[in-house]
N, C-alpha and C positions, 0 to 999 in steps of 0.2 A: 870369187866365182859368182855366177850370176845366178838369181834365185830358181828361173827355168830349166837351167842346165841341173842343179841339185833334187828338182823336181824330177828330172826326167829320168837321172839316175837313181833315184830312191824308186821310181818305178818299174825299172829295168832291173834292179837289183829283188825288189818283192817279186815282178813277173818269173827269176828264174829261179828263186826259193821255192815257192808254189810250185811251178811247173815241175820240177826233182821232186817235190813231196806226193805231186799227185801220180807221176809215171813210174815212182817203187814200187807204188801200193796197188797196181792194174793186175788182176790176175791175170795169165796169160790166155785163157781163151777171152778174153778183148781185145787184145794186140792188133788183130788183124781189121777188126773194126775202126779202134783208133789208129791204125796205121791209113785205113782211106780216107779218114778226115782230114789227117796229115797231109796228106797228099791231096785234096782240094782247098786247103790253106796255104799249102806252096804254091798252086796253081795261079792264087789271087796273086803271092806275093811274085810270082813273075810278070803281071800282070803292072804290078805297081814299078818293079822295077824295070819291066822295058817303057813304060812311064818317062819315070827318071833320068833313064841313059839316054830315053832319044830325045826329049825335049832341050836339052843341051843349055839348060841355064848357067852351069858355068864347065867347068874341066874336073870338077870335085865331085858335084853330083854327078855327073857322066862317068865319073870311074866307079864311086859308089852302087850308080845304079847296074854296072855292069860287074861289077862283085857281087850283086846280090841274084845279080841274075843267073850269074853261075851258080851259087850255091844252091839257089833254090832248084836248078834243072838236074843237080844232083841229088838233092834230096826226092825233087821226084821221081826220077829213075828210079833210084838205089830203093825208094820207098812201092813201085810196083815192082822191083826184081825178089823184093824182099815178100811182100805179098802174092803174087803169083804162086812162089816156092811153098808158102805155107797153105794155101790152097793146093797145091798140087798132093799133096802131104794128105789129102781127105777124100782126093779122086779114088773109085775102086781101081782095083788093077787086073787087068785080064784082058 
């Protein structure tokens, strides 16, 4: 294996240790705060992935970019349906 690839996975593998350690530990009234940064971090990465897809450099990153691009347009849905709901949760009612 080549030394960049074991770099980048020794990266990917600490980014998603950490990332678990620090989103057990969030108490729930910041959820919805870290849920909007979430959701202007997926914003970029669609940003980057319609990047990807449309510049067409080969058949690989064009699928890649358009797998990413779905996941992220679901993440940011699913991540304002999720926050809206928890804001509605604190609206009065009457």
């Amino acid at each position: 294996m080549s030394q960049p690839f074991i770099l980048s996975l020794t990266i990917f593998v600490l980014a998603v240790y950490v990332g678990f350690e620090i989103i057990t530990k969030v108490p729930p009234t910041l959820h919805t705060p870290l849920m909007s940064g979430a959701n202007a971090i997926s914003g970029i990465t669609i940003v980057g992935a319609l990047l990807s897809a449309g510049l067409g450099f080969s058949p690989l990153t064009t699928a890649l970019g358009l797998m990413a691009l779905i996941f992220a347009t679901i993440n940011v849905v699913g991540g304002f349906m999720v926050t809206h709901r928890m804001l509605g949760m604190f609206q009065k009612k009457g």
